[in-house]
N, CA, C and O atoms as a GROMACS GRO file, in nm:
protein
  460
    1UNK      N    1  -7.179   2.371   0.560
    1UNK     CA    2  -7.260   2.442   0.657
    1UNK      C    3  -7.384   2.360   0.690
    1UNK      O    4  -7.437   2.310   0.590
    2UNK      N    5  -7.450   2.332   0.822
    2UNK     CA    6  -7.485   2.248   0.840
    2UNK      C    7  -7.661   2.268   0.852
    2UNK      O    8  -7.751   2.184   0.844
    3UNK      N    9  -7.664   2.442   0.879
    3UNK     CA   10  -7.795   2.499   0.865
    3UNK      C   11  -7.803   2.555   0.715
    3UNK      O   12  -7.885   2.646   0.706
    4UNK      N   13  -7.739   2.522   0.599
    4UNK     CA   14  -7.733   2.618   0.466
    4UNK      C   15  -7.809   2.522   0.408
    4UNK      O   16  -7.793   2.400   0.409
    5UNK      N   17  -7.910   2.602   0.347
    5UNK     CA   18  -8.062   2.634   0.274
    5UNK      C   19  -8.001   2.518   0.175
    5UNK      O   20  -8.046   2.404   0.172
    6UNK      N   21  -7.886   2.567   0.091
    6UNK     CA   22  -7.848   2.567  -0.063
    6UNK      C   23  -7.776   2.410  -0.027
    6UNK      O   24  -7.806   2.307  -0.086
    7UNK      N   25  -7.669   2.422   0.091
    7UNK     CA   26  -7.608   2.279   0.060
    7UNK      C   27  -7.693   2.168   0.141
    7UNK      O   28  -7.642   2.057   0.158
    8UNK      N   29  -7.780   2.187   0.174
    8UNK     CA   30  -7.897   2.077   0.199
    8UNK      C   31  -7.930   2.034   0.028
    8UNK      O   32  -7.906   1.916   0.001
    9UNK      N   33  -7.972   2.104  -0.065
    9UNK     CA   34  -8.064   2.116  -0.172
    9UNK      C   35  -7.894   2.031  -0.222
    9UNK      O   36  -7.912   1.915  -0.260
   10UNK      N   37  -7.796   2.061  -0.223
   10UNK     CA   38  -7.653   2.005  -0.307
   10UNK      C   39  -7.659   1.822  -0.215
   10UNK      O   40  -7.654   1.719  -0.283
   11UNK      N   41  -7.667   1.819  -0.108
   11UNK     CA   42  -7.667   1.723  -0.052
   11UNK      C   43  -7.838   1.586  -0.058
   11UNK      O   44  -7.867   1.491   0.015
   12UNK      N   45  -7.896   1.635  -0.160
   12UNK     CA   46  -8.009   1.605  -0.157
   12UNK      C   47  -8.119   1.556  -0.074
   12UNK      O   48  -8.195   1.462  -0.098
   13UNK      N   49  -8.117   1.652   0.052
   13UNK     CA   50  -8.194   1.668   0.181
   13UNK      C   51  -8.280   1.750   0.199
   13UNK      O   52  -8.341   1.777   0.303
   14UNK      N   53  -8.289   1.803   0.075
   14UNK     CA   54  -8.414   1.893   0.047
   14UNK      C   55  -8.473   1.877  -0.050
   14UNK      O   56  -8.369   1.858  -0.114
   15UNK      N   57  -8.568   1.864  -0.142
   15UNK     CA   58  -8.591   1.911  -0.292
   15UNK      C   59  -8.576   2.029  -0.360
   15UNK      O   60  -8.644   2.125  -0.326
   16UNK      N   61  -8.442   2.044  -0.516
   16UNK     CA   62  -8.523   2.131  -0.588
   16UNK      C   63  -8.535   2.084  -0.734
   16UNK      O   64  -8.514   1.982  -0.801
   17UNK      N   65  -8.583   2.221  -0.749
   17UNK     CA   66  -8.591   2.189  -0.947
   17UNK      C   67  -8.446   2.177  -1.001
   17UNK      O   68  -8.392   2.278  -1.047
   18UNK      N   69  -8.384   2.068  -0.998
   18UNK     CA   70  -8.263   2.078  -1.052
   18UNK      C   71  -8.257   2.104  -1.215
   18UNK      O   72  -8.334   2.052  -1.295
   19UNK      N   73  -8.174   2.174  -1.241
   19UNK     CA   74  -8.133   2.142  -1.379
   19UNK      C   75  -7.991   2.110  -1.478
   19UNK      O   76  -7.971   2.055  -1.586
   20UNK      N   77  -7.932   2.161  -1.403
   20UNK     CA   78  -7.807   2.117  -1.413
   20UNK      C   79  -7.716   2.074  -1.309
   20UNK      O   80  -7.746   2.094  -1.192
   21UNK      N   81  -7.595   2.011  -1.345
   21UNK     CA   82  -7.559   1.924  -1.206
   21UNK      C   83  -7.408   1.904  -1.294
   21UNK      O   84  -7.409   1.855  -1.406
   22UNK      N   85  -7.270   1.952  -1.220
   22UNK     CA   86  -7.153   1.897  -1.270
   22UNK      C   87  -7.034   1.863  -1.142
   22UNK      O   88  -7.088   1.848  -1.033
   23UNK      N   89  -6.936   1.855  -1.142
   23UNK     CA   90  -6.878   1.817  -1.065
   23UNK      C   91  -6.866   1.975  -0.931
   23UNK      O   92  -6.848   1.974  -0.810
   24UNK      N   93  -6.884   2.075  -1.015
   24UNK     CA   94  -6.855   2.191  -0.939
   24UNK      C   95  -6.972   2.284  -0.881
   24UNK      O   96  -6.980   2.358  -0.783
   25UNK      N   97  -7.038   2.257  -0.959
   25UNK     CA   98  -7.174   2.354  -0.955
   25UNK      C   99  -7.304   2.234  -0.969
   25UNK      O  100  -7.306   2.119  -1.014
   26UNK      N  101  -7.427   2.338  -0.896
   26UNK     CA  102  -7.542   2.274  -0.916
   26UNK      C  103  -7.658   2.347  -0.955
   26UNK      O  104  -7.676   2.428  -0.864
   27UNK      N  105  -7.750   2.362  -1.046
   27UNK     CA  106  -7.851   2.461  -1.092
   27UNK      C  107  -7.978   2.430  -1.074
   27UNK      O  108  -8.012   2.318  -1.113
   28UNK      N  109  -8.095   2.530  -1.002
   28UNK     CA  110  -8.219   2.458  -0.980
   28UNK      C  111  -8.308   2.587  -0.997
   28UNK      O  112  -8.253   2.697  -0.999
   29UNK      N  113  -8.442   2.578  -1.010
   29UNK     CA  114  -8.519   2.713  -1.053
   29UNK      C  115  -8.563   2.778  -0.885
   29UNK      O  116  -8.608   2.717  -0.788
   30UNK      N  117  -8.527   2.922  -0.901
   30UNK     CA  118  -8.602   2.958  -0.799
   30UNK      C  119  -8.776   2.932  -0.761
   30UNK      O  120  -8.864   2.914  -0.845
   31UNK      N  121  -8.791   2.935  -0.632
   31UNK     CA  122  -8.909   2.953  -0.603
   31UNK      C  123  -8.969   3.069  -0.585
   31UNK      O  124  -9.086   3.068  -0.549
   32UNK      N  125  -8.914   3.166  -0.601
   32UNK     CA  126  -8.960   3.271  -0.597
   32UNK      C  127  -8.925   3.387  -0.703
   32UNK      O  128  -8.878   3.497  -0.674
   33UNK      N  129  -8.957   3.339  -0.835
   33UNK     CA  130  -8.889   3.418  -0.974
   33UNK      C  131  -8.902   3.532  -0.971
   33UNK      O  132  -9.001   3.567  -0.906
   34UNK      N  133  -8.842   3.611  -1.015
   34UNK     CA  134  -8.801   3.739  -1.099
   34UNK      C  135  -8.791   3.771  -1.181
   34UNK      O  136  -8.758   3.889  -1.188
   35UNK      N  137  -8.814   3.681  -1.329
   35UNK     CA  138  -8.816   3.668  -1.410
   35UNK      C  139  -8.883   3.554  -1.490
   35UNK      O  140  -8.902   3.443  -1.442
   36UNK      N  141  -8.915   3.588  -1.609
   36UNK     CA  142  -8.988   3.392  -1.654
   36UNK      C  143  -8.895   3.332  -1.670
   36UNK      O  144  -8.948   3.223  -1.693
   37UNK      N  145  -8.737   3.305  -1.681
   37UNK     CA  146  -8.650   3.234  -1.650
   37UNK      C  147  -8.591   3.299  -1.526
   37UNK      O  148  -8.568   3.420  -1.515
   38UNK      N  149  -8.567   3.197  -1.424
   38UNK     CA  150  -8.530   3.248  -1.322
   38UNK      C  151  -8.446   3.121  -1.260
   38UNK      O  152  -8.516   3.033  -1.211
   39UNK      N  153  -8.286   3.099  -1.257
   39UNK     CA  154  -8.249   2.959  -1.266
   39UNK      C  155  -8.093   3.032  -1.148
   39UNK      O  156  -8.001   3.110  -1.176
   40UNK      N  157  -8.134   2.953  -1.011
   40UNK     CA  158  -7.981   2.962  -0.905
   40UNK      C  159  -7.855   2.894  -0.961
   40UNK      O  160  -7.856   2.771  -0.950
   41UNK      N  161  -7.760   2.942  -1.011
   41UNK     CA  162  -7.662   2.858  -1.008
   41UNK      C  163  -7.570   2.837  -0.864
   41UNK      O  164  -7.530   2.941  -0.812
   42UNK      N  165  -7.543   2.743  -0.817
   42UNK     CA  166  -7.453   2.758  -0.689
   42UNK      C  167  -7.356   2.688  -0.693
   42UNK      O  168  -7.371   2.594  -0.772
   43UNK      N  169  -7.218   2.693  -0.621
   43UNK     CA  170  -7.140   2.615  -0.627
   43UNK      C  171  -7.127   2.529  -0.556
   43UNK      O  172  -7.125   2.575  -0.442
   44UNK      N  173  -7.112   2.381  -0.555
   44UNK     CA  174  -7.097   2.290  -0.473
   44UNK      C  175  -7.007   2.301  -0.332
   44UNK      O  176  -7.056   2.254  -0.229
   45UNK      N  177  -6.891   2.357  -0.330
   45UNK     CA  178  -6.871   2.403  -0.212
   45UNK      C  179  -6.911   2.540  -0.155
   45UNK      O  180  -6.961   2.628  -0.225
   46UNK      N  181  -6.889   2.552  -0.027
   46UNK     CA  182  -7.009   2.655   0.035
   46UNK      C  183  -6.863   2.787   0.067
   46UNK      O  184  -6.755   2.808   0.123
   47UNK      N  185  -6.931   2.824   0.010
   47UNK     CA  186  -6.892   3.024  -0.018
   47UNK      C  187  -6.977   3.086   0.034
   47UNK      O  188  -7.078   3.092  -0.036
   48UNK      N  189  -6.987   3.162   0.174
   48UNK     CA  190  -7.141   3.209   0.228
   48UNK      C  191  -7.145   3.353   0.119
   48UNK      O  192  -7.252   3.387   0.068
   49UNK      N  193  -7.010   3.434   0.090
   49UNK     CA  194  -7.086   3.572   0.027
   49UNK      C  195  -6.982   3.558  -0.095
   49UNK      O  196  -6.901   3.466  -0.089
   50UNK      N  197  -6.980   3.653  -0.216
   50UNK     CA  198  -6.896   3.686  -0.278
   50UNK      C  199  -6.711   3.724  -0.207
   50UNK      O  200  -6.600   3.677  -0.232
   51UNK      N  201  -6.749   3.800  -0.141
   51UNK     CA  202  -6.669   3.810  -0.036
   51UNK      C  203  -6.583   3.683   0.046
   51UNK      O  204  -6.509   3.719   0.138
   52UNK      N  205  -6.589   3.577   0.023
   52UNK     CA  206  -6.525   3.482   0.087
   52UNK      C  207  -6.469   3.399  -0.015
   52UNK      O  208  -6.460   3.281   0.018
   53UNK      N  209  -6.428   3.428  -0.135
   53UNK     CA  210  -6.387   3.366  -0.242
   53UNK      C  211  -6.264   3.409  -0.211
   53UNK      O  212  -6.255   3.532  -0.212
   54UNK      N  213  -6.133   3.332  -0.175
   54UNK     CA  214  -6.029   3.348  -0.234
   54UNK      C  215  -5.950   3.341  -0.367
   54UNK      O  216  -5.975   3.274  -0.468
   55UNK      N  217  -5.829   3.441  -0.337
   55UNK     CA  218  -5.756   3.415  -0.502
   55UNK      C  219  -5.777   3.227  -0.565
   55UNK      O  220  -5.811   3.195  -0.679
   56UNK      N  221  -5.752   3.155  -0.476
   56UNK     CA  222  -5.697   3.009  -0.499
   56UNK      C  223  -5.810   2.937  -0.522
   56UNK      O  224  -5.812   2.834  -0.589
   57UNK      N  225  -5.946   3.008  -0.447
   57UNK     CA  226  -6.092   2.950  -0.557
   57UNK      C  227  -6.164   3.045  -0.690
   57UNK      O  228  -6.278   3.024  -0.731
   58UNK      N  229  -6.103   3.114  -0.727
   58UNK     CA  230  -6.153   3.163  -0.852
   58UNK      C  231  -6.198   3.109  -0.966
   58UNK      O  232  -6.258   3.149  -1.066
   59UNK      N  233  -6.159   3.016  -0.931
   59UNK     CA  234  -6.183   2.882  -1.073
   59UNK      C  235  -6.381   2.894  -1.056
   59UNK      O  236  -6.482   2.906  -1.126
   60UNK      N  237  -6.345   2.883  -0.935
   60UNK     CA  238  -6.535   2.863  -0.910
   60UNK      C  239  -6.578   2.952  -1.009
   60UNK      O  240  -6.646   2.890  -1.090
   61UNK      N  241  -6.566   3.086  -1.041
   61UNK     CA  242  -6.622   3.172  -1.109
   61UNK      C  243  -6.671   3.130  -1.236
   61UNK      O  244  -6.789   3.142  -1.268
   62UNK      N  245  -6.552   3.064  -1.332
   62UNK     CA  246  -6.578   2.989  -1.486
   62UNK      C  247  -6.650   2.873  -1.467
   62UNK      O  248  -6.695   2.836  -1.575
   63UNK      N  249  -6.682   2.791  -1.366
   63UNK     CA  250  -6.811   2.770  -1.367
   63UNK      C  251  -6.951   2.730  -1.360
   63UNK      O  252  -7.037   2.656  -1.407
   64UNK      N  253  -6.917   2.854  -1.246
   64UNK     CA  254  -7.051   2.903  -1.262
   64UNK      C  255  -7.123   2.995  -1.419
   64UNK      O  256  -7.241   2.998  -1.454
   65UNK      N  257  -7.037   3.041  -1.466
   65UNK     CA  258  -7.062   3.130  -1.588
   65UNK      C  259  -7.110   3.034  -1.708
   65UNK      O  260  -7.196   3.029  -1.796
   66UNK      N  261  -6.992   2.958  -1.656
   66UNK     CA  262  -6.967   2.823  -1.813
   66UNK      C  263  -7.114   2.746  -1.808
   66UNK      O  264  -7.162   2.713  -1.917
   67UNK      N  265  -7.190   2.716  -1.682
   67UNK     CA  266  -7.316   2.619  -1.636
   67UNK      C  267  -7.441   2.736  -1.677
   67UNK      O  268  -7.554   2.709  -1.718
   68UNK      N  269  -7.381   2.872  -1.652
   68UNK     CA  270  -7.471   3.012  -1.680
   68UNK      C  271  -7.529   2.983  -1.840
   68UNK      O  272  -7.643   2.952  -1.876
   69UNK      N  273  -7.421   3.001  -1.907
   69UNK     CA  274  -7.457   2.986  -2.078
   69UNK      C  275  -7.468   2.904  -2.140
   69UNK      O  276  -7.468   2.914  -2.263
   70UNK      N  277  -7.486   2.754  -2.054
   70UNK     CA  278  -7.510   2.621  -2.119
   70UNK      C  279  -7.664   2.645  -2.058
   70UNK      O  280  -7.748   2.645  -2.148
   71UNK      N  281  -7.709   2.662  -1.942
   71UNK     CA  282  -7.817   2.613  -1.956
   71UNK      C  283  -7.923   2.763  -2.012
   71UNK      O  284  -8.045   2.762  -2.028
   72UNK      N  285  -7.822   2.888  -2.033
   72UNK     CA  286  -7.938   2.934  -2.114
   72UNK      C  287  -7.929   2.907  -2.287
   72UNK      O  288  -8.005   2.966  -2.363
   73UNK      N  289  -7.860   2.844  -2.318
   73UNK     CA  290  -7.856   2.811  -2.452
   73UNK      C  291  -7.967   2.652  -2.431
   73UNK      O  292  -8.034   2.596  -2.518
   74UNK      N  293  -7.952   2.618  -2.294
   74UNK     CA  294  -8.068   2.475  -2.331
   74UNK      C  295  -8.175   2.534  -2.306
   74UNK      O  296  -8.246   2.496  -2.400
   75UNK      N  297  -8.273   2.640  -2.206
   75UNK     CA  298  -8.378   2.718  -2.202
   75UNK      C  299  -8.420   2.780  -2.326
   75UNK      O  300  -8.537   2.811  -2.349
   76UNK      N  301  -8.303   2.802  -2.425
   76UNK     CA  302  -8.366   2.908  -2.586
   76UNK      C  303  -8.334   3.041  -2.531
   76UNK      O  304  -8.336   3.130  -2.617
   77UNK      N  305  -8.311   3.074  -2.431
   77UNK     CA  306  -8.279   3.247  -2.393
   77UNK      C  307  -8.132   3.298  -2.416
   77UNK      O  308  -8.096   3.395  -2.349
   78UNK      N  309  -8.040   3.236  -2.510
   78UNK     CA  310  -7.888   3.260  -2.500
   78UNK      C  311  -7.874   3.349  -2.583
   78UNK      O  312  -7.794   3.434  -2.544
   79UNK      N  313  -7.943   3.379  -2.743
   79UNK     CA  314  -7.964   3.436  -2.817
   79UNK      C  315  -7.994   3.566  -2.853
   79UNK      O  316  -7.953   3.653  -2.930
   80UNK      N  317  -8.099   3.546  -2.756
   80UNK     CA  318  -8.227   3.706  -2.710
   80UNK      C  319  -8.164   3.777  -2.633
   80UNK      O  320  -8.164   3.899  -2.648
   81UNK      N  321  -8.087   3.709  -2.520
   81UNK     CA  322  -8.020   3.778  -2.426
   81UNK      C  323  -8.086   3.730  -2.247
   81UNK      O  324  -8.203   3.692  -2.240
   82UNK      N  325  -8.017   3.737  -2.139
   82UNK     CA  326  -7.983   3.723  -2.013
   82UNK      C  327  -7.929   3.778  -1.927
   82UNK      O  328  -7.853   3.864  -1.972
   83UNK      N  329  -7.931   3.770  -1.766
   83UNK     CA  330  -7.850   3.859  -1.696
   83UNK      C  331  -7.814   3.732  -1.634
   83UNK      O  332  -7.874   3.624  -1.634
   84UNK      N  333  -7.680   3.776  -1.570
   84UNK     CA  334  -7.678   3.743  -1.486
   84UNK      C  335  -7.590   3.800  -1.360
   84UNK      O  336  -7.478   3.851  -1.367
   85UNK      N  337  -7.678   3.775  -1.229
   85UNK     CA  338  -7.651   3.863  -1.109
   85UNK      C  339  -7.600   3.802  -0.964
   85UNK      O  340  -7.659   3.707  -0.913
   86UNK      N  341  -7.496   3.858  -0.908
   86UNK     CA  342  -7.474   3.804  -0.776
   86UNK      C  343  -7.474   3.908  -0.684
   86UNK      O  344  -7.402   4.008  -0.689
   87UNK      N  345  -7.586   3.870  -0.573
   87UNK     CA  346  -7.583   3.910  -0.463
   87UNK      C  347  -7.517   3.937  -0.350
   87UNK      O  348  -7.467   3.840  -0.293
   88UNK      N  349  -7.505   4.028  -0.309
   88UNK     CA  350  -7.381   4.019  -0.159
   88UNK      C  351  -7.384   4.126  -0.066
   88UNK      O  352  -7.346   4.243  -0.070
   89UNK      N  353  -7.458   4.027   0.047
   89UNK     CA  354  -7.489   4.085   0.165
   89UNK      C  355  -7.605   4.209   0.129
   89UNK      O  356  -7.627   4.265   0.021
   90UNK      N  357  -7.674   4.230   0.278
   90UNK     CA  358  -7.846   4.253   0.285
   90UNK      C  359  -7.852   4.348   0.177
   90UNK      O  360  -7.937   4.334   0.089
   91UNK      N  361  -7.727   4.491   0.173
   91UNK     CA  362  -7.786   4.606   0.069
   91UNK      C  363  -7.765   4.565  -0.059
   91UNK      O  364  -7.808   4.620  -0.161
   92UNK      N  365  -7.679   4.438  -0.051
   92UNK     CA  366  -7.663   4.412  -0.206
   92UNK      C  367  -7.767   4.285  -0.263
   92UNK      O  368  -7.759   4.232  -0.374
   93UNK      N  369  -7.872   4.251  -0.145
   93UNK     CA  370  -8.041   4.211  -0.174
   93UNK      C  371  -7.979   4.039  -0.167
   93UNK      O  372  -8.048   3.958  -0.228
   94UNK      N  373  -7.848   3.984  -0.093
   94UNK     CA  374  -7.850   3.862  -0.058
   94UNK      C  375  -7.937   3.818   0.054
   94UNK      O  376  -7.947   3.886   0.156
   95UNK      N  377  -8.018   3.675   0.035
   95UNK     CA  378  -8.090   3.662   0.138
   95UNK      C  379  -8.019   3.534   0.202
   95UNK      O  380  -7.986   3.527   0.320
   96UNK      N  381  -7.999   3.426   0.100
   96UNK     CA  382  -7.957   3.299   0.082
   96UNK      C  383  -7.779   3.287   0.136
   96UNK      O  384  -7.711   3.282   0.034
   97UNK      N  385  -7.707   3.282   0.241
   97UNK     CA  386  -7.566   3.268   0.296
   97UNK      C  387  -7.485   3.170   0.214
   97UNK      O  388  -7.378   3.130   0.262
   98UNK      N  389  -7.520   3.132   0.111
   98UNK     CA  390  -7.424   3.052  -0.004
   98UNK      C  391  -7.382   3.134  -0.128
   98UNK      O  392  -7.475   3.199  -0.175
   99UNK      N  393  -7.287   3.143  -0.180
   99UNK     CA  394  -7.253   3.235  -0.285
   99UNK      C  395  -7.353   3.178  -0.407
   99UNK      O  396  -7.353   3.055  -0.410
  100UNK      N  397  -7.442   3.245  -0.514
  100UNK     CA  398  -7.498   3.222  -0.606
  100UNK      C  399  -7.507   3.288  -0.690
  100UNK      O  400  -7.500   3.410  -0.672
  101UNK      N  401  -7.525   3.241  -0.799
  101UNK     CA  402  -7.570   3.305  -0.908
  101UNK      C  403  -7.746   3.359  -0.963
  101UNK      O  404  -7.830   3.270  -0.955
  102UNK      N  405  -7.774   3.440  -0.992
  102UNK     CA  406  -7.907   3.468  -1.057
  102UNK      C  407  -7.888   3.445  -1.195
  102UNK      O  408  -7.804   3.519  -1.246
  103UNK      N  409  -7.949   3.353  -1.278
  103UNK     CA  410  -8.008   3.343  -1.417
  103UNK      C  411  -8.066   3.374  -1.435
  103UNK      O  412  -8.163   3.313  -1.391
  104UNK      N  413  -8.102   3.500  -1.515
  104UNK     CA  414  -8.232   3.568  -1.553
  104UNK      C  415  -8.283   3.582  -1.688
  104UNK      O  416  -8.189   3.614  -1.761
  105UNK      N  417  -8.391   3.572  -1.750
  105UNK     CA  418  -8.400   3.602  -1.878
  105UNK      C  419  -8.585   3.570  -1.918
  105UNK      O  420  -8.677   3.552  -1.838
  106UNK      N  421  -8.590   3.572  -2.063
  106UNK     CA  422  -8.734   3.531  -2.128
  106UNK      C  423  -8.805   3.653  -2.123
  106UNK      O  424  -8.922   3.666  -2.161
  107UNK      N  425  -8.749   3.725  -2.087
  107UNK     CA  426  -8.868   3.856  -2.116
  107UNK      C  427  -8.710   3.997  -2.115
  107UNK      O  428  -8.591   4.003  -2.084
  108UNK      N  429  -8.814   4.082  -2.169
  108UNK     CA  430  -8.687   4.262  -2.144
  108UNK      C  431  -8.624   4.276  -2.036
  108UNK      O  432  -8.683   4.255  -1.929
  109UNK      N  433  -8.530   4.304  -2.038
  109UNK     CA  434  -8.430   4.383  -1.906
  109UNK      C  435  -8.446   4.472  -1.878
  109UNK      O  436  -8.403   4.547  -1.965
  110UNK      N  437  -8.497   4.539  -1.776
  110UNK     CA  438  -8.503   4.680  -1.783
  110UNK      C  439  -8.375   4.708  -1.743
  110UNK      O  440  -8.292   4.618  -1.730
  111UNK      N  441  -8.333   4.913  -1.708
  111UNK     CA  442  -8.229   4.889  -1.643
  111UNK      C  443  -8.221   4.926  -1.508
  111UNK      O  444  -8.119   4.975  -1.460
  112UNK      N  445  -8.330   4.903  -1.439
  112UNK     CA  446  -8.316   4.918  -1.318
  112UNK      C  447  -8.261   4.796  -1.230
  112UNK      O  448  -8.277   4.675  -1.245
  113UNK      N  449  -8.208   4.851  -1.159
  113UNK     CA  450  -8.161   4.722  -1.026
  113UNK      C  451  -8.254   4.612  -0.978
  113UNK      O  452  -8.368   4.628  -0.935
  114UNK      N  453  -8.165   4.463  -0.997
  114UNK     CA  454  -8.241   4.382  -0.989
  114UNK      C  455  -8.238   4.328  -0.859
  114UNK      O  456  -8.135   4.347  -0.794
  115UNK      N  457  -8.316   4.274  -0.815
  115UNK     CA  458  -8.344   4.168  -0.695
  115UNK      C  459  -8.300   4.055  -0.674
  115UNK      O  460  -8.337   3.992  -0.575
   0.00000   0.00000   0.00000
């Protein structure tokens, strides 16, 4: 996508806080946290919603999950505990048109609905 926020940042035409980086996925800190860990996982190819994942890319799912619990086991938050959340579409609080992940953690969960 040639206007997408996220695969500019995968294509390195933007800056972010990267932190992890594998053949499938790419991880960088939000700029706008929600948490004191607050870490996007996205997938290298462009998925605009949850919703556009076919059966035949599901693989994407493991990982994103698998990049989820490596880098909260490298943050120190794997232990204590984490969320993690995907957005989809406006009522479900997506802003960003690339499928992502929310890493959340370093402080309590409440259980209200997250952002």
């Amino acid at each position: 996508m040639p206007n997408c926020l996220f695969c500019k940042i995968i294509k390195n035409e933007i800056p972010g806080s990267i932190l992890y980086e594998d053949e499938e996925v790419l991880a960088f800190k939000d700029l706008h946290p929600q948490a004191p860990v607050h870490i996007l996982v996205i997938p290298k190819k462009h998925f605009s919603t949850l919703n556009d994942v076919e059966i035949a890319s599901t693989k994407i799912f493991t990982s994103l999950l698998q990049a989820a619990k490596t880098i909260a086991h490298q943050l120190g938050i794997s232990e204590k505990g984490y969320r993690c959340v995907i957005n989809t579409h406006p009522e479900g609080g997506q802003s960003v048109y690339h499928l992502h992940l929310h890493l959340l953690g370093g402080a309590q969960m409440g259980p209200s609905m997250v952002g």
